[in-house]
C-alpha positions as CSV (number, residue, x, y, z in Angstrom):
1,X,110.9,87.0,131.1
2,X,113.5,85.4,129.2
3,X,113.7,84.6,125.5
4,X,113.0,81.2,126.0
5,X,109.7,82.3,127.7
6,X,108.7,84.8,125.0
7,X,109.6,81.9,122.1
8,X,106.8,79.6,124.1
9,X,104.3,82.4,124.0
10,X,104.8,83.3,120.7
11,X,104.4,79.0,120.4
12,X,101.3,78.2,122.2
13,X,99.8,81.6,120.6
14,X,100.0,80.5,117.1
15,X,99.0,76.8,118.5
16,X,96.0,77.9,119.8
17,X,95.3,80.3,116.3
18,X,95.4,77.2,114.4
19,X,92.8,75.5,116.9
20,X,90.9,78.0,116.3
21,X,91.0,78.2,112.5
22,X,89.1,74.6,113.0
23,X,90.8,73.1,109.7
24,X,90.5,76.4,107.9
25,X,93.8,77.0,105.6
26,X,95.6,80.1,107.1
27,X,96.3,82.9,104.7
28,X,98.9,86.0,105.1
29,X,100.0,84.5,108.3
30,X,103.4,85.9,107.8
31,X,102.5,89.3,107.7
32,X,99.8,88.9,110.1
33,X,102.3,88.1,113.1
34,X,104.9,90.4,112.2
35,X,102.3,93.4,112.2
36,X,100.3,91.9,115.4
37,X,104.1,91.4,117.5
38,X,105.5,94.8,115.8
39,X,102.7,97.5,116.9
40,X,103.4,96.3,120.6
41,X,107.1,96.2,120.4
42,X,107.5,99.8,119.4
43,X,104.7,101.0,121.6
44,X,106.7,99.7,124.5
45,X,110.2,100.7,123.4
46,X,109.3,104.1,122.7
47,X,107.7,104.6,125.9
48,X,110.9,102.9,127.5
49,X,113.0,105.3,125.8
50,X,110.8,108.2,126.7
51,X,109.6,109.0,122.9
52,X,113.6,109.3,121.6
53,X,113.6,108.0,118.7
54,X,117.3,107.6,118.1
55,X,117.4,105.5,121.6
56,X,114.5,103.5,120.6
57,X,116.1,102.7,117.1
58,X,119.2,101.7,118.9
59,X,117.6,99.2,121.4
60,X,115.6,97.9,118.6
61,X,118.8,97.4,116.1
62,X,117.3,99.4,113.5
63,X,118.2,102.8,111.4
64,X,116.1,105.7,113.0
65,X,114.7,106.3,109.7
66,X,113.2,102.4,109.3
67,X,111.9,103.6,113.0
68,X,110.3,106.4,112.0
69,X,108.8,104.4,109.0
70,X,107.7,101.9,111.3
71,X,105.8,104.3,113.5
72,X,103.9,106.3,110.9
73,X,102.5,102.5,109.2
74,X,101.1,101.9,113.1
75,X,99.8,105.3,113.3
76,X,102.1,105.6,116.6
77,X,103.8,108.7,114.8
78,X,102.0,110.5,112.9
C-alpha cells in the first residue's frame, strides 16, 4: 500500500465520520484520530520489530523513551 493509498483511507474515513455525524458539530476530533491511528501503528510496529523497542522507536522516528510513553498510555506496555 502506498502513501498515497493510506492518505485516501485516512480521507474517505473521516468523510464517511462526518456523514455519519448527520450535521452534528464534531468535537476533539484532533485527538480522536491521532489516538484511533496511533494504538494500531505501534501494535503493528512492535510486532514487526519483534517487541524491540529501540528498533520500533527507530522505524517510527521517535526517542525510545516517547515509545515507551506511548505504549504504557495504550496499555500495550504495561
Amino acid at each position: 500500500m502506498s502513501k498515497k493509498q493510506i492518505e485516501e483511507c485516512v480521507r474517505s474515513s473521516l468523510e464517511g465520520y462526518f456523514k455519519d455525524l448527520r450535521g452534528t458539530e464534531p468535537d476533539g476530533m484532533y485527538d480522536m484520530i491521532v489516538n484511533v491511528v496511533e494504538k494500531p501503528l505501534l501494535e503493528v510496529v512492535m510486532s514487526r520489530a519483534e517487541g524491540n523497542q529501540s528498533r520500533a522507536a527507530q522505524w517510527l522516528g521517535l526517542n525510545r523513551n516517547t515509545l515507551r510513553k506511548k505504549l504504557v498510555e495504550h496499555r500495550i506496555l504495561k
